[in-house]
C-alpha positions as CSV (number, residue, x, y, z in Angstrom):
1,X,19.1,-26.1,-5.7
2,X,18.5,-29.8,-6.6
3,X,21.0,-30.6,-9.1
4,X,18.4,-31.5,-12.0
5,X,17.1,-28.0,-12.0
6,X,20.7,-27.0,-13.0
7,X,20.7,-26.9,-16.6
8,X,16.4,-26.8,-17.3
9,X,14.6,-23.9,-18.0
10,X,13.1,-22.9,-14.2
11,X,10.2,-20.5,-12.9
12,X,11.2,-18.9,-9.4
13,X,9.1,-17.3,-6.9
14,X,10.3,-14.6,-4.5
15,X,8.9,-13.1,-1.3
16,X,10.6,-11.3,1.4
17,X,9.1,-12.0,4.6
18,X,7.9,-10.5,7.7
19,X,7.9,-7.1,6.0
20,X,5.3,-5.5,8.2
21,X,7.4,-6.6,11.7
22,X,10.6,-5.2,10.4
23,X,8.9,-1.7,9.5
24,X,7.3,-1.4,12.8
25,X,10.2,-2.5,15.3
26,X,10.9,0.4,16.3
27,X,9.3,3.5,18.0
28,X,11.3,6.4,15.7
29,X,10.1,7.7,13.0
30,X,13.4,8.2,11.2
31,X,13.5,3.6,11.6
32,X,9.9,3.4,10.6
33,X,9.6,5.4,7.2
34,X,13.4,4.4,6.7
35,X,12.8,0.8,7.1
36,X,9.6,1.5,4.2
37,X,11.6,3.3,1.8
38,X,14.1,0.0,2.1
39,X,11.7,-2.2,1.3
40,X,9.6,-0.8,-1.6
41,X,10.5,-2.7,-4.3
42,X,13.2,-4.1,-3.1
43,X,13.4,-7.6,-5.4
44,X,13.2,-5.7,-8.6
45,X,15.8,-3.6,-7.4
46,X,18.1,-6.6,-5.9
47,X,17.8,-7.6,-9.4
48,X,18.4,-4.5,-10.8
49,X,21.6,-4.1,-9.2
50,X,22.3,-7.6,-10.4
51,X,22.6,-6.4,-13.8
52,X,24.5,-4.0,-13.3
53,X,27.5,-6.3,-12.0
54,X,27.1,-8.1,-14.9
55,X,29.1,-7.5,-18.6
56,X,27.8,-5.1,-21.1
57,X,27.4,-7.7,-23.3
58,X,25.3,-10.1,-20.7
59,X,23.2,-6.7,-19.2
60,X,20.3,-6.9,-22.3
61,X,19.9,-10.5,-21.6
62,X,18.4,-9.7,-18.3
63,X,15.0,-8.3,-18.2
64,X,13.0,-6.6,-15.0
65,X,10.8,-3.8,-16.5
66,X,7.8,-6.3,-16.4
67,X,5.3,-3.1,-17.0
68,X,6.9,-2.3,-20.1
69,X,9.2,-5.0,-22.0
70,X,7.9,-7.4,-24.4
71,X,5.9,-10.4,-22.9
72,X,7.0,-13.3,-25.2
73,X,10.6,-12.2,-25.1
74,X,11.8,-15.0,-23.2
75,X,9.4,-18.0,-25.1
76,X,10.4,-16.8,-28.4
77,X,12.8,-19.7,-30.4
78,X,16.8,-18.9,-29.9
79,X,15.6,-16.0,-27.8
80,X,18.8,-15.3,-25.9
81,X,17.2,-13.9,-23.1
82,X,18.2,-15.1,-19.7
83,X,16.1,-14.3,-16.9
84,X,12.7,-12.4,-17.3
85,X,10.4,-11.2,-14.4
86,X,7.2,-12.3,-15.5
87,X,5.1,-10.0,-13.0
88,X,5.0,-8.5,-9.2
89,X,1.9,-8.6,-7.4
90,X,0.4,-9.6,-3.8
91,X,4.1,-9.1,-2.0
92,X,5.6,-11.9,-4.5
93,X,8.1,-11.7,-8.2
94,X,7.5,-14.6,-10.3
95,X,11.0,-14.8,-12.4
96,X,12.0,-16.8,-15.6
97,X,15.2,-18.5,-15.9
98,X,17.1,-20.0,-18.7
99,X,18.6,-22.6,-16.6
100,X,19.1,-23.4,-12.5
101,X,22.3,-22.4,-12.9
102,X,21.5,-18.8,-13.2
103,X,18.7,-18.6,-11.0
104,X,21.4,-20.0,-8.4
105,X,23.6,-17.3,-8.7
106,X,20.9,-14.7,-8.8
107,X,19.5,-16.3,-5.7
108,X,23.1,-16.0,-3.6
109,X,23.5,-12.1,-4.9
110,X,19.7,-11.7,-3.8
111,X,20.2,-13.1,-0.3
112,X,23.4,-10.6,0.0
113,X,21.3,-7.8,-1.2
114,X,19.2,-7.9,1.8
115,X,21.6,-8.6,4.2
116,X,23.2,-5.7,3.2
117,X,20.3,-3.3,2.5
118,X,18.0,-4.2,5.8
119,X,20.5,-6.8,7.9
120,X,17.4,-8.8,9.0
121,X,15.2,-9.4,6.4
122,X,14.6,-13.4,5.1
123,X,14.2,-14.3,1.3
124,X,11.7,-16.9,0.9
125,X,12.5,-18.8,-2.5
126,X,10.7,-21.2,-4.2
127,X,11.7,-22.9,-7.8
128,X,10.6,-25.3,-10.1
129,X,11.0,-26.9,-12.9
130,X,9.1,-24.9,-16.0
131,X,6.9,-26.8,-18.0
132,X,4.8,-26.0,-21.4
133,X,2.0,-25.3,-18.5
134,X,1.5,-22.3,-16.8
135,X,-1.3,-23.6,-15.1
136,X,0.2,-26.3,-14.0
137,X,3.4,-24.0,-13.1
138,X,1.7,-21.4,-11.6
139,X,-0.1,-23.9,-8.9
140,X,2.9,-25.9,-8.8
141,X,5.2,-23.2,-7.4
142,X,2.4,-21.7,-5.0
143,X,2.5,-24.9,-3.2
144,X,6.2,-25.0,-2.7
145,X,6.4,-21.6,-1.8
146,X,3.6,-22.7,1.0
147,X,5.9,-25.5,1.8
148,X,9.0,-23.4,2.3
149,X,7.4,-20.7,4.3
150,X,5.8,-23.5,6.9
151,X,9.3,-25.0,7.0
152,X,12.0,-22.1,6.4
153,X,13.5,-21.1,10.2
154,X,13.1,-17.4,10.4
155,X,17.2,-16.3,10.5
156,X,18.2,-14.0,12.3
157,X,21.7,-12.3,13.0
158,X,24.3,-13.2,15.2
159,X,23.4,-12.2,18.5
160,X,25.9,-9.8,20.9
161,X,28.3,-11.2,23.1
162,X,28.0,-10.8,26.6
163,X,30.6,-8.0,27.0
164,X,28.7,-5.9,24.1
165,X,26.7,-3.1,24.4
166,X,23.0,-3.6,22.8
167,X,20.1,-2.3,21.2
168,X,17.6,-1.9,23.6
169,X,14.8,-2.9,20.9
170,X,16.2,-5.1,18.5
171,X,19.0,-6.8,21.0
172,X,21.5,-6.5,18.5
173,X,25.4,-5.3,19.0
174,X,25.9,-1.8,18.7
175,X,28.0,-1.1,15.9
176,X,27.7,2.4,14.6
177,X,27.5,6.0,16.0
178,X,26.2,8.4,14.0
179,X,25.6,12.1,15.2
180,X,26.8,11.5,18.7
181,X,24.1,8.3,19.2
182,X,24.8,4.7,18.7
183,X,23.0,2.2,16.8
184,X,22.7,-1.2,15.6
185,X,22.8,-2.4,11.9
186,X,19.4,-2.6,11.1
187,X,18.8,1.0,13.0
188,X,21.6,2.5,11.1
189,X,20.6,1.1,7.9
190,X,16.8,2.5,8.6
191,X,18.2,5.9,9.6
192,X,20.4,6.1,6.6
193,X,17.5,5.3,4.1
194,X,15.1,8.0,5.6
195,X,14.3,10.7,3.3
196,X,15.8,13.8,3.5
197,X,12.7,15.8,2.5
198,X,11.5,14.9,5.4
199,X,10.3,15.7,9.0
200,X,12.3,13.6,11.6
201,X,9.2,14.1,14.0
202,X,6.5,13.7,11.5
203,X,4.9,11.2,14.3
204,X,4.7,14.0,16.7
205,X,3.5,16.7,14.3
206,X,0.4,14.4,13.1
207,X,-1.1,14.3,16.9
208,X,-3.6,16.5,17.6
209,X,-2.1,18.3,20.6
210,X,1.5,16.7,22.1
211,X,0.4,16.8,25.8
212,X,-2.9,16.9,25.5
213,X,-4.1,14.6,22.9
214,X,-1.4,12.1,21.5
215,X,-3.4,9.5,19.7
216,X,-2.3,7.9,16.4
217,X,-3.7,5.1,14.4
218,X,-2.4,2.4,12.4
219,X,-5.0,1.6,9.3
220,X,-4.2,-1.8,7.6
221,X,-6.6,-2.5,4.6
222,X,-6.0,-5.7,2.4
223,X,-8.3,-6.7,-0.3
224,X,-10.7,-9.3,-0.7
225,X,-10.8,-12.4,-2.5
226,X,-7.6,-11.9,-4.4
227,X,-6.4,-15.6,-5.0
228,X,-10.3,-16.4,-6.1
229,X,-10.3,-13.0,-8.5
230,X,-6.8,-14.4,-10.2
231,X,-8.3,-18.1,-10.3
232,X,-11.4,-16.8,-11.7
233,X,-9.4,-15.0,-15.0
234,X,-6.2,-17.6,-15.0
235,X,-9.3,-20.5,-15.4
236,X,-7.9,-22.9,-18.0
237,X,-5.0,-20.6,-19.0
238,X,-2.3,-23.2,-19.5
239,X,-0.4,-21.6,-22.5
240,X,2.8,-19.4,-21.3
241,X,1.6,-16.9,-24.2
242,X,-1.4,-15.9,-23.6
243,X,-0.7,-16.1,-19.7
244,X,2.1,-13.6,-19.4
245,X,0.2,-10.4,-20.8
246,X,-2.8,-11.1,-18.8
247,X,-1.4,-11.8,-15.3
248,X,1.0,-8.7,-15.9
249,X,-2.7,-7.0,-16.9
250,X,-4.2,-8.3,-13.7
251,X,-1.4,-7.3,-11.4
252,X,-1.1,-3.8,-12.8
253,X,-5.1,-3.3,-12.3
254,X,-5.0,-4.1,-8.5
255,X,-1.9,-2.5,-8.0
256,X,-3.2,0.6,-10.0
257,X,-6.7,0.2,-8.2
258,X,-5.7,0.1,-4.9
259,X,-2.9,3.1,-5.4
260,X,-5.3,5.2,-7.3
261,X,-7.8,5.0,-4.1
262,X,-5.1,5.6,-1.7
263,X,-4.3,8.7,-3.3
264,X,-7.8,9.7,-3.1
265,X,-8.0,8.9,0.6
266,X,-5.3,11.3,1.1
267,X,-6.9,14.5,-0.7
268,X,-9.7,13.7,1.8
269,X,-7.9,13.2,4.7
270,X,-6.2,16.0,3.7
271,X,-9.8,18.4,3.5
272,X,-10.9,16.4,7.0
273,X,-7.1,18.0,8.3
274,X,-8.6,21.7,8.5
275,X,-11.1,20.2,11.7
276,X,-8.0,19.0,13.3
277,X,-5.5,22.4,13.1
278,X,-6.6,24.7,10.0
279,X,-2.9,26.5,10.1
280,X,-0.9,23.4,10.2
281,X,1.7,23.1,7.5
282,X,2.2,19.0,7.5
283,X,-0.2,16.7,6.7
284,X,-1.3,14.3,9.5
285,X,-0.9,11.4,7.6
286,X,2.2,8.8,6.2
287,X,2.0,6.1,3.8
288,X,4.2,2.9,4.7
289,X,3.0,-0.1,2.8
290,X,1.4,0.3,-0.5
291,X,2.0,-3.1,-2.4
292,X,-1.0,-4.1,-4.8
293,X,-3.7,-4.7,-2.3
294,X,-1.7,-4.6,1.0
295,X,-2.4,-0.5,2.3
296,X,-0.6,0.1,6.0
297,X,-0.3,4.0,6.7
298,X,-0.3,6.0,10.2
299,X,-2.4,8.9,11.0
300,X,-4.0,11.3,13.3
301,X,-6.7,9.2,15.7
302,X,-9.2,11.3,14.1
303,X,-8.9,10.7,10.6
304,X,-8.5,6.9,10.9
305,X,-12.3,5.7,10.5
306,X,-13.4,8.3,8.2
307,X,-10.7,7.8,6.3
308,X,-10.8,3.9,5.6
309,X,-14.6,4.4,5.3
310,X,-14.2,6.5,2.3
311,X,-11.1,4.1,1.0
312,X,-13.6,1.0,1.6
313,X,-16.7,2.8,0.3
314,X,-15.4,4.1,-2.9
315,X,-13.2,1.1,-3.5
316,X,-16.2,-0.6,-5.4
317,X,-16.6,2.0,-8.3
318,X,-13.0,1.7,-9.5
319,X,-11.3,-1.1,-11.7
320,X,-13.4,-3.0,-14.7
321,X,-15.2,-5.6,-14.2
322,X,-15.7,-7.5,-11.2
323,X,-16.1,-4.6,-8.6
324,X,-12.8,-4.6,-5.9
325,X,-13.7,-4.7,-2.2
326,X,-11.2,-4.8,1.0
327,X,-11.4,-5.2,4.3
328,X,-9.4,-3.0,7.4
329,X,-8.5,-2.9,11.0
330,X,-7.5,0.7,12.8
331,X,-5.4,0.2,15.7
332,X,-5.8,3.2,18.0
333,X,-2.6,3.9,20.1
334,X,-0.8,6.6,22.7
335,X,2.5,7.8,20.6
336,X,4.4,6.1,23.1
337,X,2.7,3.1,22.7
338,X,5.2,0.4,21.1
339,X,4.3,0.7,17.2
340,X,5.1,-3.1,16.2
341,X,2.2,-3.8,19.0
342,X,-0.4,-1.5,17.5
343,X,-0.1,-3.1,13.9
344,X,-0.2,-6.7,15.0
345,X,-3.6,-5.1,16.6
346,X,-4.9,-3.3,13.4
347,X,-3.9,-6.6,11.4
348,X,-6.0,-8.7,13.8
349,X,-8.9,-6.1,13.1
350,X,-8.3,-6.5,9.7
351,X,-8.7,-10.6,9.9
352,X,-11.8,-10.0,12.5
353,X,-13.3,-7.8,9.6
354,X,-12.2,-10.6,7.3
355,X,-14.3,-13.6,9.4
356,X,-16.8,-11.4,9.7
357,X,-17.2,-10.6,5.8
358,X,-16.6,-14.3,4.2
359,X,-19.0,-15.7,6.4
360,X,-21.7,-16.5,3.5
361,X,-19.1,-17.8,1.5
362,X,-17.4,-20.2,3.9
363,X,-21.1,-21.5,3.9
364,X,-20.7,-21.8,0.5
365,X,-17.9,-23.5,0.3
366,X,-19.1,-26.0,3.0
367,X,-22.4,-26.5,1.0
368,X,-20.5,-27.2,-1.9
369,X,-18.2,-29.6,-0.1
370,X,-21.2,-31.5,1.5
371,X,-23.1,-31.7,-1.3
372,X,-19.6,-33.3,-2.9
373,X,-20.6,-32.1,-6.4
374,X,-19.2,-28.9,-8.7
375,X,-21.8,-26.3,-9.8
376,X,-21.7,-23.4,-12.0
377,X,-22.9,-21.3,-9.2
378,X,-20.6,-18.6,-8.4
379,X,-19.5,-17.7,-4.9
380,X,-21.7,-15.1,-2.7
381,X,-19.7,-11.5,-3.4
382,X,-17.8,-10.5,-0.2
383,X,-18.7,-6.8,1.4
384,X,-16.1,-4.1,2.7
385,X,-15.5,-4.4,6.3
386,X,-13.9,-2.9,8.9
387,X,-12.9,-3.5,13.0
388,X,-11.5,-1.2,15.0
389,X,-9.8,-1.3,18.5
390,X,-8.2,1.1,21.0
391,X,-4.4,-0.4,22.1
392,X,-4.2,0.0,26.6
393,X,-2.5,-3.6,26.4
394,X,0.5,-4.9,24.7
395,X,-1.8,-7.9,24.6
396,X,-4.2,-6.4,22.3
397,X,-3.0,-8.3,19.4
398,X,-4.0,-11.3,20.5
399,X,-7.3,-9.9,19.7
400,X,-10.3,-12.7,20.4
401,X,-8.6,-13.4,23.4
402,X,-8.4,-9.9,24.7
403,X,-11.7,-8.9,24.0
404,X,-13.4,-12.0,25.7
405,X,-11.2,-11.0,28.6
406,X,-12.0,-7.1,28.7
407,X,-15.6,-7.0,26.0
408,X,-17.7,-9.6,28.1
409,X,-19.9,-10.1,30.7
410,X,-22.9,-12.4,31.4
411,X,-20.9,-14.7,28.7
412,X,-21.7,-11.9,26.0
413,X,-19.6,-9.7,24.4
414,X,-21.1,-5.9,24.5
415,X,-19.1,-4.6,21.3
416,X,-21.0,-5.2,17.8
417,X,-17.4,-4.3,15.8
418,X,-16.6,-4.9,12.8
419,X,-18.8,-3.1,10.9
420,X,-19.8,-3.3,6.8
421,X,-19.0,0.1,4.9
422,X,-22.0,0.2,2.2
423,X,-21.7,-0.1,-1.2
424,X,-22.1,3.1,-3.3
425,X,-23.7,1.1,-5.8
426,X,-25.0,-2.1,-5.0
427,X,-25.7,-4.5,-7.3
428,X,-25.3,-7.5,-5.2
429,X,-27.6,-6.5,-2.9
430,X,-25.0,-6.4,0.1
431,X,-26.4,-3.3,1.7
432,X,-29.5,-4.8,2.1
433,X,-27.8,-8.1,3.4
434,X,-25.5,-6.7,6.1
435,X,-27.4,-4.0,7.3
436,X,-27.6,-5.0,10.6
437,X,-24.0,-4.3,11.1
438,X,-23.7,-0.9,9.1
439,X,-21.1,1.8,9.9
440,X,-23.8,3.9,9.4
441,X,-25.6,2.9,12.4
442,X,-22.1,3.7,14.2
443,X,-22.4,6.8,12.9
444,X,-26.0,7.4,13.8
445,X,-25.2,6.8,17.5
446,X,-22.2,9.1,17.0
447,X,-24.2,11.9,16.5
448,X,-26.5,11.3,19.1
449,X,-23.7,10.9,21.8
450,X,-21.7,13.8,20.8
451,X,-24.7,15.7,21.6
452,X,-25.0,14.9,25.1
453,X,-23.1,16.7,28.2
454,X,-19.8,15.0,28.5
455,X,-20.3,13.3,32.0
456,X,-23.6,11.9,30.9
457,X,-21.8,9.5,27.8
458,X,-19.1,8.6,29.9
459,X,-21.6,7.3,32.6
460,X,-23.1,5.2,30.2
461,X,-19.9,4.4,28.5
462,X,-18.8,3.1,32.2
463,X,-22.4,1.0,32.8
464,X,-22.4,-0.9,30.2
465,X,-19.5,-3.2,30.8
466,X,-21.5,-3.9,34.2
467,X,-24.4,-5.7,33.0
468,X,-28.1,-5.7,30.6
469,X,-29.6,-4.8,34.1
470,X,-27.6,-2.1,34.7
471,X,-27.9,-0.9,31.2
472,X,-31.6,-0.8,31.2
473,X,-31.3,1.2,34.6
474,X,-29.5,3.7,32.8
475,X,-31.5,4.0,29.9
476,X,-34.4,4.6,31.6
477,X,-32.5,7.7,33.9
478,X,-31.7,9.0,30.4
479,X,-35.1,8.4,28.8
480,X,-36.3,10.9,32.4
481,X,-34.2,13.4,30.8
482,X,-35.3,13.9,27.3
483,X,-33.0,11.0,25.4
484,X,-35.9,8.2,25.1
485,X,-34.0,6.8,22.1
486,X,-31.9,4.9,24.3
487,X,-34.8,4.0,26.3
488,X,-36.0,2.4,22.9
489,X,-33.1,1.2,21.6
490,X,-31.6,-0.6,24.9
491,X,-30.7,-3.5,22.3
492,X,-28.2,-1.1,20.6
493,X,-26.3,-1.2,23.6
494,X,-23.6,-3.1,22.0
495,X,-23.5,-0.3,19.4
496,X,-23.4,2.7,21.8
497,X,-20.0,1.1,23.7
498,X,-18.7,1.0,20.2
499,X,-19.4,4.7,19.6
500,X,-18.7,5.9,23.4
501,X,-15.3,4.0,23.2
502,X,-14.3,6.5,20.4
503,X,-16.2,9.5,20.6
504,X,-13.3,11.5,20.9
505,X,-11.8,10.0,18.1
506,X,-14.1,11.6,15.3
507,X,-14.7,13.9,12.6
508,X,-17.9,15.1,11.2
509,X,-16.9,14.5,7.4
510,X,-20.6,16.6,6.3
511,X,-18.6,19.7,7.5
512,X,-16.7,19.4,4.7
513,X,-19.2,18.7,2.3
């Protein structure tokens, strides 16, 4: 810390990074949901355990219950309060400190804390001096925080010598044996921070038949506009005051929002469950991220799309206000397919899904940059989308590169992914808007394909990589046979790959109805 701070007043951000890669490492379940337990909330709680080293008389002087505790305590006059977390929210804790000094020493027990708790994990830190401003604050420690991150090295741990045995994932020294197995660090740390309520093979349970059918999907949904929606109600909010109460308001409606849908999502999932095995006794789902508006879980192939449909399309009616949308990606994946390689591919669906929806307002903002003059015209209102894509490659994740290798021919791609989930009530006019690439027109294809014999989809499925020509020659052999809507629809094309790609990947949601 630079030695002015040392003695002012100081506002200090906190995010730990790489969360998702450090979940996903490994292929166990007992690592994975161990490694998501770790990290749930696991600043507060580095703090928390802060306190608790310190002196009786010191502990009250330390404030982290953000939700609860009294917003001006730390801006009151002779206020002998410490440090104060202001709020948590979008992966990040902003923090009050009475002087650098403290905020140094919190920093150096922080950075133990995860060693110890995860072994791998890096603490980005950013701090600044605190002004009268939090405007001005507020931007001010965004920017270094940007600046740190593009600059920080990613640490790792000391690596093994040559004459150690290894982890065959993470490459680090073996160093524990636990139940007759050895493990690394990290492993051991996951593994001892797994729940004991539950299922070590939880992974295996959720598939739909080990042996048969062993398809799981990672679903990544992250909202829209988030940095715009705070800018919009922080606008000209510079005193400290008035500030606190309504970012901690803010931060506890998305967070709220977004948890309150997720727990919806499951009760459906959970009625969707009987079409996959009526007498099961788990549920084929498992939450592993759920911070604000950042949603990663795992689930049975078949409930993925249905599921972040009914997340994305019922998104809009919670919250006041300003309606929430998100945006997703599904990864589809063999259980034995490495799982740190299927989320990098459901987080590139989620970012194709997010080009795809900001498009009107990146014309926007270009307009408004051209035209090099403010207005009081507010930006277009972004839809809920989602992309989808099936892992066979390790190289999936790199995903514009892998579909124009594998989704293109004649110097077209013949997939019409991501698609826009409709609003249920649509007051921007958005449905009407991106209608063209509705899930619901997925869905109508769905129907029509699941209906056919078998070997007559997965002909077409097969032609269509091969060429319009070939395409058309194939319609027209299944127009001679009683299906003219392909016939008439040959321009759907790109459409029926989508739905033929997945067909037996889906769940009739009006059975449950």
């Amino acid at each position: 810390m630079r030695e002015e701070l040392k003695e002012k007043e100081v506002l200090a951000m906190y995010n730990v990074r790489r969360i998702q890669s450090y979940i996903f490492k490994s292929n166990a379940a007992k690592e994975i949901v161990g490694a998501s337990e770790l990290i749930e909330g696991i600043i507060v709680n580095g703090l928390e355990r802060y306190i608790k080293s310190l002196e009786e008389s010191e502990k009250s002087k330390y404030m982290i219950d953000w939700t609860h505790d009294d917003a001006q305590a730390f801006l009151k006059s002779d206020s002998p309060v410490q440090m104060q977390v202001l709020f948590v929210g979008g992966g990040n804790a902003y923090v009050l400190f009475r002087t650098g000094k403290i905020c140094e020493k919190v920093n150096r027990f922080l950075g133990k804390y995860l060693l110890e708790k995860t072994y791998s994990l890096n603490l980005a830190i950013a701090v600044i001096e605190k002004t009268d401003s939090y405007e001005d604050d507020y931007k001010a420690i965004n920017d270094e925080m940007r600046d740190i991150k593009a600059s920080m090295p990613l640490n790792q741990p000391v690596g093994a010598l040559p004459f150690m045995a290894v982890d065959s994932i993470t490459g680090y020294p073996i160093t524990k044996l636990k139940a007759g197995e050895y493990f690394c660090t990290e492993a051991y740390l996951k593994r001892k921070a797994f729940p004991k309520t539950e299922d070590e093979k939880l992974f295996d349970k959720m598939v739909t038949e080990k042996g048969s059918d062993s398809t799981l999907a990672v679903c990544h949904i992250d909202g829209n506009s988030m940095g715009s929606r705070i800018k919009t109600e922080m606008y000209q909010v510079s005193d400290y005051k008035e500030a606190i109460p309504k970012m901690r308001k803010l931060s506890q409606t998305i967070s709220n929002v977004f948890n309150d849908m997720f727990k919806d999502m499951t009760k459906y999932m959970e009625e969707l469950s009987v079409q996959i095995n009526p007498f099961a006794d788990h549920k084929f789902y498992r939450k592993i991220v759920a911070a604000g508006d950042d949603i990663t879980f795992v689930c049975n192939a078949k409930l993925a799309l249905p599921a972040v449909e009914y997340f994305l399309k019922n998104l809009g009616e919670r919250g006041e206000g300003d309606s929430f949308s998100a945006c997703a990606g599904i990864a589809y994946f063999n259980s034995h397919f490495p799982f740190s390689d299927a989320y990098q591919v459901a987080e590139s669906c989620c970012e194709s899904a997010k080009k795809r929806a900001k498009c009107e307002v990146v014309a926007f903002r270009q307009q408004q940059k051209d035209s090099n003059k403010e207005t009081n015209k507010k930006e277009p209102k972004i839809g809920n989308f989602l992309d989808f894509q099936i892992c066979t490659n390790v190289r999936a994740a790199d995903l514009v590169a892998y579909r124009d290798r594998h989704y293109t021919v004649d110097q077209k791609q013949f997939i019409a992914r991501p698609y826009y989930v409709p609003l249920i009530h649509d007051e921007e006019n958005l449905n009407s808007k991106n209608e063209a690439y509705s899930i619901e027109r997925l869905k109508k294809w769905m129907k029509i394909v699941n209906a056919m014999p078998r070997s007559k989809a997965k002909t077409l499925r097969d032609t269509i990589p091969t060429g319009e020509h070939e395409v058309e020659k194939e319609a027209s052999f299944l127009a001679s046979r009683g299906y003219l809507m392909f016939k008439e629809n040959v321009s759907e094309s790109n459409i029926w790959y989508d739905t033929l790609e997945i067909m037996d990947l889906w769940i009739e949601e009006e059975k449950i109805r």
